[in-house]
N, C-alpha and C positions, 0 to 999 in steps of 0.2 A: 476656177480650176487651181490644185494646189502644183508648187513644183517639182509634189513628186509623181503628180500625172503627167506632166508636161515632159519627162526626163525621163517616164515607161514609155512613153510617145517614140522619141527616139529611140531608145534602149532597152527595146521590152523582154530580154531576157536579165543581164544583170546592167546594174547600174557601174561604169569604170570609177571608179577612186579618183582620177582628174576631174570627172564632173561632180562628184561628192564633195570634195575640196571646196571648185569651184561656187558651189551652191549654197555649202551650207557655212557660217562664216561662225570663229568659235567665238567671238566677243558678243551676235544674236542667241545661239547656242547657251552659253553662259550666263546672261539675261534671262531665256526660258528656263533654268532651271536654279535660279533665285542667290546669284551673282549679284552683286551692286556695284557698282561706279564709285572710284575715290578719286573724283575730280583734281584732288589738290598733290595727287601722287604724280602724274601725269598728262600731257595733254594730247599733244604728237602719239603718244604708245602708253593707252589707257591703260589703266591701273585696276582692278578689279580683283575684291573677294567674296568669300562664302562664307556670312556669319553663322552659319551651323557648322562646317566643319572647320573654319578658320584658312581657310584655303587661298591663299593671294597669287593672283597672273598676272604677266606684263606682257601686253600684248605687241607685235610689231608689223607694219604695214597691215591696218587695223581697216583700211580703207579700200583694200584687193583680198576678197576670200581665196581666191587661187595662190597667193603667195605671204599668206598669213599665218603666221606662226608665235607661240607662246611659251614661255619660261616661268615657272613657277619662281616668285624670288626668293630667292638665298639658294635656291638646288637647280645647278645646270641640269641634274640626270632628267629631272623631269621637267623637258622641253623638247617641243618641234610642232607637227601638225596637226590636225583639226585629230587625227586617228591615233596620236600619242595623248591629245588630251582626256579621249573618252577610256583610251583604254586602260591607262593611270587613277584613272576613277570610277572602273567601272565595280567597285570594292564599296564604295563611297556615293559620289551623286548620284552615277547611274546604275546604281544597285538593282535597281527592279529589272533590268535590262539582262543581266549577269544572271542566265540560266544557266545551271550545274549540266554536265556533259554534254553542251553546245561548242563548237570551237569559239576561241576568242575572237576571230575577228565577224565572226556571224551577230557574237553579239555588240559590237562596235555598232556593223552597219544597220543593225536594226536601230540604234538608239539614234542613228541620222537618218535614217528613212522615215522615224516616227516622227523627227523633226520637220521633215519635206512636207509631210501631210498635213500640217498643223493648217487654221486661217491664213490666208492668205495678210490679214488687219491685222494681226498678232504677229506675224513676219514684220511686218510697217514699224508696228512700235515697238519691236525688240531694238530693230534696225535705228528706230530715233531716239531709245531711250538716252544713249549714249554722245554727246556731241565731242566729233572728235576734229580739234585744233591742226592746222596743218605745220607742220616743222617750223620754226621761227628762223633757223638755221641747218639747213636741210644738210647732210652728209656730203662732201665734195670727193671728188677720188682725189686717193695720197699722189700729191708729184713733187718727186725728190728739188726737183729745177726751181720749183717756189722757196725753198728753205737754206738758208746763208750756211751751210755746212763749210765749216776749215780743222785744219786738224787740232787737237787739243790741247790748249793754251797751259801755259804753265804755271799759272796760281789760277786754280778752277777747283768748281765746287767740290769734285770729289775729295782734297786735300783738308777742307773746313770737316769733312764725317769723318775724318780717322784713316783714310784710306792712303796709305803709303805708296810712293813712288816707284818702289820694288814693283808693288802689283798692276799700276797702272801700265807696267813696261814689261810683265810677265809674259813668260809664252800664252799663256791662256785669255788675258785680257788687250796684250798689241792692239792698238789701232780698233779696238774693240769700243771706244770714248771718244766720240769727236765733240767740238763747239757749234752751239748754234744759237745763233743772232738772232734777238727780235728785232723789230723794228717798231719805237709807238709813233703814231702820228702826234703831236704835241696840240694839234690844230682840232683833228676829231678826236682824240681821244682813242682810237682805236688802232691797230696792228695795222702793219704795210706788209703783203709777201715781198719776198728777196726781188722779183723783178719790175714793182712798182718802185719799190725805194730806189734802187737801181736807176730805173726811168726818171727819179728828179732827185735829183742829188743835188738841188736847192734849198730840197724842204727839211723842215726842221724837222729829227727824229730823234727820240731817245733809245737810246739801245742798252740792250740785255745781253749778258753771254752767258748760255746756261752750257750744261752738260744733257750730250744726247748719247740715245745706245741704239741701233739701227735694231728692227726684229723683220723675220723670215718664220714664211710658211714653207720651206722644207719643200716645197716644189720647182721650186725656181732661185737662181742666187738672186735676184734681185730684192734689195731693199722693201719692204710692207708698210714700212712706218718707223715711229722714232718716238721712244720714250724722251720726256723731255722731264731736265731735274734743275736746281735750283734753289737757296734758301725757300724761298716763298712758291713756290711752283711743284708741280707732279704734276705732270700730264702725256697724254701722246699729243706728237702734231696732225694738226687736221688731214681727216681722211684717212688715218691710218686704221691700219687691219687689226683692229684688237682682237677680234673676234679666233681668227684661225691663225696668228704670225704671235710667237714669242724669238725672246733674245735667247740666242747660241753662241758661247765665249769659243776662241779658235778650237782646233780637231787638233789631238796630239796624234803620231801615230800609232798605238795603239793602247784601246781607254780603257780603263778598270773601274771607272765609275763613274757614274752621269746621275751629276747632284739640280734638284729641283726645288728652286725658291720662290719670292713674289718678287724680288727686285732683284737688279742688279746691283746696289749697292751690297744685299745680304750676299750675295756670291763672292763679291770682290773681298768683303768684311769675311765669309767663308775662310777663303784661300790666304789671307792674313793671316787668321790663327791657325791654319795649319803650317805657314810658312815660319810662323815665330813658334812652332811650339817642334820645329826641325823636320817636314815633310814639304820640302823645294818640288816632289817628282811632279813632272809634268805629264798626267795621267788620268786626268778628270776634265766632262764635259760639264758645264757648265747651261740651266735654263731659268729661265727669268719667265714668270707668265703676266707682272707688269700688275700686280695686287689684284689677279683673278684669275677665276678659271673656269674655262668653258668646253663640254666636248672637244670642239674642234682642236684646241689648243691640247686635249691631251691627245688626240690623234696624230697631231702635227709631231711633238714629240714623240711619241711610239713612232713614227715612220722615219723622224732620224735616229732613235736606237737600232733598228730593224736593217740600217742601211749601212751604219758604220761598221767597222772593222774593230772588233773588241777582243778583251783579251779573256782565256778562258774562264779566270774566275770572279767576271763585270759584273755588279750590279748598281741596282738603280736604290738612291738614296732620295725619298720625300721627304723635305727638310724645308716644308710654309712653316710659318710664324707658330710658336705654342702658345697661341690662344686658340677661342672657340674656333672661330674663321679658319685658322689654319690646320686642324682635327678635321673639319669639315671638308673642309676640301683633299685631304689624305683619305677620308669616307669616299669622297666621289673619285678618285684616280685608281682608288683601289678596286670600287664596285668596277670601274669600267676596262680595267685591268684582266679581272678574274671570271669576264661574262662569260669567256669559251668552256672555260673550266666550271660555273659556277654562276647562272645566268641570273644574278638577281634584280628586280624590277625594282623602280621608286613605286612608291602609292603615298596620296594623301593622308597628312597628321597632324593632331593638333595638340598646342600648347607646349609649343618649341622644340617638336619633336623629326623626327626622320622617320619617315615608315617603308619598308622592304619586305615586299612582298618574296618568298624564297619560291625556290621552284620545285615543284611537285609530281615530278617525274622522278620515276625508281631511279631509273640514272645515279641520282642527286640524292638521295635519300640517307646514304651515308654520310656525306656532308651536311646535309640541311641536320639530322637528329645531333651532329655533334655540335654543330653550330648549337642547338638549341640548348646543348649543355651548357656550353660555353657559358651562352645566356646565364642559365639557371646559378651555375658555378659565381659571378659576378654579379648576381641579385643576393647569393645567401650574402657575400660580402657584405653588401652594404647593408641589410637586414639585420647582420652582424653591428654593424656602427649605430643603428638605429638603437639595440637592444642597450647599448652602452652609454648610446648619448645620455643627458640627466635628463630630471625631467620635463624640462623644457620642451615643450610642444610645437614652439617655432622651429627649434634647429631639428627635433623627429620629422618636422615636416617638409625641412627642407633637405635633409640626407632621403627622406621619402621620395623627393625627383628625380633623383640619382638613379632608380630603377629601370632598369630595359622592361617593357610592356611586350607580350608574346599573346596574340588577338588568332584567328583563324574565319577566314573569310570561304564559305563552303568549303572545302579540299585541301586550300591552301593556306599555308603557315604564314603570319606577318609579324613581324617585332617592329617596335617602334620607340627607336632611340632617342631618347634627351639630347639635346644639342648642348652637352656637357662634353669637357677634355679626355674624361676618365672613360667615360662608357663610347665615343665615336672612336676614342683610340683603340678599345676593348675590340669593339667587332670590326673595326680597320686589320689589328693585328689576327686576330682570328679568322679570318676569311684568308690571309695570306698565306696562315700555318696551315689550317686544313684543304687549301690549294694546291701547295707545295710551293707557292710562290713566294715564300719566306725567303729561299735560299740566294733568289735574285733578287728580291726589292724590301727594302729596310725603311722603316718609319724610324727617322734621325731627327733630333729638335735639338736646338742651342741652349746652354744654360742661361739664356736669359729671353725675354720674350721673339728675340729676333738676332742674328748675327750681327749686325750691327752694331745694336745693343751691346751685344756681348763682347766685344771688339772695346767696346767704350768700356766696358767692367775691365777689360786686360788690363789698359793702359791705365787704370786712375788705379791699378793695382801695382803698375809698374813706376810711378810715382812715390810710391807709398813705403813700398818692400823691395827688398837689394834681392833677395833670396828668395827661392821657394823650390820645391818636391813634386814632380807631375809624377803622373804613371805613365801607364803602356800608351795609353790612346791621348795623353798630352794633358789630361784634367789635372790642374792646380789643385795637388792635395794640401798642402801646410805653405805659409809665408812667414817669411822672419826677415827681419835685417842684418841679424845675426850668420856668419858662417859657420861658428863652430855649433851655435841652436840644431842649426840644418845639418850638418855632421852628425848630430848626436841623436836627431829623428832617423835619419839615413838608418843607422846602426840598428834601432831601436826596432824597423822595420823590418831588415834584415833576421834579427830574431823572433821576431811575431812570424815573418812567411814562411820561416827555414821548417823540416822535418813534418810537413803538412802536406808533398809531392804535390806544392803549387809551381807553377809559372808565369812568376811576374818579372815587372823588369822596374826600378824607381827611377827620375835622375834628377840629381838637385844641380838647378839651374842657377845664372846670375843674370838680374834683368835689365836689358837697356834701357834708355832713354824713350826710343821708340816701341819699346814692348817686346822689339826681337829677346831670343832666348839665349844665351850660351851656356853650353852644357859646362859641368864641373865636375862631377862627380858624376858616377853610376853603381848599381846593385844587380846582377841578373841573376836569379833563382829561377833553376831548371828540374823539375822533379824534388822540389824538397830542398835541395841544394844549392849554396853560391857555385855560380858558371862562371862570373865575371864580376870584377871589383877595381873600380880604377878611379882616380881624382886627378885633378889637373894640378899643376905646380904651382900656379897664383894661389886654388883654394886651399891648399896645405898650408902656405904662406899665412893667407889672411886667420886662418884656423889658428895658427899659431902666435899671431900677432895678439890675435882678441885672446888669446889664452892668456900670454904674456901679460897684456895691460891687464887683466883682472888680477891676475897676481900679485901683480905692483901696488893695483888699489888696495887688494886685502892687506899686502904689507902696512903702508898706509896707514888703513885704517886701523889694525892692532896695535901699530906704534901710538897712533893718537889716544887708543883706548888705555895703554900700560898708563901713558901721563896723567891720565885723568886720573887713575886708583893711588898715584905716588901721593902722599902726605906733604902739606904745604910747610915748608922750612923755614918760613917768615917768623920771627918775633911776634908774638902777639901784643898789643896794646891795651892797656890796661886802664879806664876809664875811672876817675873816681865819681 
């Protein structure tokens, strides 16, 4: 008897979705439909993919069909239960299953009912092709009472990244950074918690004092876990909630924008260069998602935007890392952002790509053909770069990947993105525009791969150069050592923007030791026009000073030129 006789036995009209779970497990599932085992990816939470569509899962409590669930790696969106993973694929593996005007979940439970029926010996060996290792170090719950927490010491890591004392004491960061102690055991080799060490304050232990940043899931004030940092260290401490708990820098009262990074350091590194480039206000919420991002961690978020107190013209800046990684996870915050408005599904892709299935309801139709423009609009581009590159058949073929792929699976439309900068930013930004959700949430990147980063390019800049020119939004447009160089750009500027009815504003800065800024000068052009023109008294000074001395040298040097042309009045000596 198979068990989907045994489960009409009980159930003879429909089968419930808890016993379908329960029954049918998707790492067997996966197995019957030509899945393989990467033993060496995995042991605890097997690893498996699909060398026809290139398809890789990471399975989790691999060991309980009832509470088994799966993540495709590198894409949170396509993840959860045994009925996200058929229905994710039913485009792909279980194609044959995916009958055109059947509802979706009819054809879900057929392709697990066909499963139930299958031998009962073929159950056996799906069931043992797979040997799964049990945790070597199984998940403990977080308890804050194990971990030496004290407040934060004053020569600590954060001071070794650039991170200044201003910010560590900022409204937004206070008490936001505390210390935390390791403890090694000298004798095993291995870590003590705070109440073992505690308990023998005989034994010999080596300690560590790193930097922690506590994270919350937005349901409770209590602590979740603890980013832990470090020269040699990045970690959370054990048991902590990665999964649904990210870091929230203090609530001002009331926020005009809630900036989203991977660390805490790029936040702190954030609020740096805006604090050196003259924006002190305290107005910004600050999220750390700890170098990932999962569903739950953007719902966590979403529910403390949704709960605070904002000001009318708030929005939300995603501002992960500008690399691949950090595009990609902007693709997945944004897809899961604009589901209400604009439901679009993950599906199965291969050869480094992202595939989205759009939605096929009239609804949606105006958005899905523009979107497709979009598409087409940023394939002629690069089609364009192709036509130009020489003739080198390597680099045609490599601007060739750069292509969005636009496929159609019966009814429905699917594009399938490169896991390139250009093209996940492309329909990141596009799905927002034709959302409307532009107006509230900004895809923001740092001029360098990471704030951090960038933070570090300031100050090896402010080493370097006495002077330099930002614009509106703070970017270092020109560096000089020179004041009166930086005067004479100022001006220069002034007449390129004047009689164009633009509005900018420039201001040549002088840079500290620490990177702060101090303004010196300004230009503001309002319609075309200067509004405002002022300079400070040291720069008029120093202006004058460098004018002077150049003067002097010209003197100088024409004096020493006259002497050289004067004829020598020496006697000449006459040799016989």
């Amino acid at each position: 008897m198979t068990r989907f006789d045994e489960l009409k036995q009980k159930f003879p009209n429909v089968i419930p979705v808890p016993e379908l779970r329960a029954n049918v497990s998707i790492v067997e599932l996966a197995v019957q439909y030509g899945y393989e085992h990467l033993p060496h990816k995995g042991r605890s939470r097997p690893v498996l993919q699909h060398p026809g569509h290139g398809d890789t899962i990471v399975i989790k409590n691999p060991q309980d069909a009832s509470q088994q669930v799966y993540q495709r790696a590198g894409d949170f969106s396509d993840a959860g239960t045994i009925i996200d993973f058929v229905r994710n694929r039913l485009h792909t593996v279980f194609s044959v299953f995916n009958r055109p005007g059947q509802h979706e979940f009819r054809n879900i439970t057929n392709v697990l009912y066909d499963y139930l029926k299958i031998d009962p010996d073929q159950v056996t060996r799906n069931r043992t092709a797979i040997t799964i290792q049990p945790d070597p170090n199984p998940k403990q719950p977080f308890a804050k009472e194990l971990l030496d927490i004290r407040s934060l010491e004053k020569d600590n890591y954060l001071l070794k990244r650039n991170i200044d004392q201003k910010i560590i004491e900022s409204p937004e960061f206070k008490g936001k950074a505390v210390t935390q102690v390791t403890y090694l055991n000298t004798e095993t080799g291995r870590t003590d918690d705070f109440m073992t060490a505690k308990a023998n304050p005989d034994r010999k232990y080596l300690t560590f004092h790193n930097v922690a940043f506590p994270y919350y899931n937005g349901l409770s004030a209590e602590v979740m876990g603890f980013e832990v940092r470090n020269e040699n260290l990045k970690q959370h401490a054990p048991g902590s909630d990665r999964q649904s708990s990210v870091f929230i820098s203090n609530i001002p009262p009331k926020i005009e924008r809630f900036v989203i990074v991977e660390s805490v350091l790029d936040a702190m590194a954030h609020k740096q260069l805006q604090s050196i480039r003259g924006d002190d206000a305290f107005n910004t919420v600050y999220f750390s998602t700890g170098g990932q991002l999962t569903p739950e961690q953007v719902n966590t978020i979403s529910r403390y935007v949704s709960s605070l107190e904002k000001a009318p013209n708030w929005k939300i800046e995603l501002s992960f890392d500008d690399d691949t990684k950090g595009h990609r996870y902007d693709l997945q915050f944004v897809q899961k952002l604009v589901a209400s408005h604009f439901p679009v599904s993950s599906t199965v892709a291969t050869g480094n790509r992202t595939g989205l299935l759009l939605p096929e309801a009239d609804a949606h139709q105006q958005i899905r053909e523009a979107l497709l423009n979009r598409v087409e609009l940023f394939n002629t581009n690069v089609r364009s770069q192709i036509e130009r590159a020489d003739s080198d058949d390597i680099t045609k073929k490599e601007i060739s990947t750069q292509l969005i792929n636009i496929g159609q699976v019966e009814q429905q439309k699917v594009i399938y993105v490169p896991e390139t900068m250009t093209a996940l930013r492309a329909i990141s930004q596009a799905l927002l525009e034709l959302t409307g959700l532009g107006k509230r949430i900004e895809l923001v990147k740092s001029c360098a791969k990471d704030f951090t980063d960038e933070l570090k390019l300031n100050l090896d800049e402010a080493k370097r150069f006495t002077y330099a020119i930002v614009n509106d939004s703070g970017k270092v447009m020109y560096n000089s050592n020179s004041a009166a160089t930086i005067q004479r750009t100022l001006i220069l500027l002034q007449h390129h923007h004047t009689g164009e009815g633009q509005n900018v504003t420039f201001r040549a800065v002088s840079r500290q030791n620490n990177g702060w800024m101090k303004e010196q000068a300004r230009i503001e052009i309002k319609d075309g026009s200067v509004h405002k023109a002022s300079e400070q008294v040291e720069f008029k000074k120093q202006v004058l000073d460098e004018k002077s001395d150049r003067s002097q040298q010209a003197t100088v040097k024409r004096q020493e030129e006259k002497r050289s042309q004067v004829p020598s009045t020496s006697p000449k000596i006459k040799h016989q």
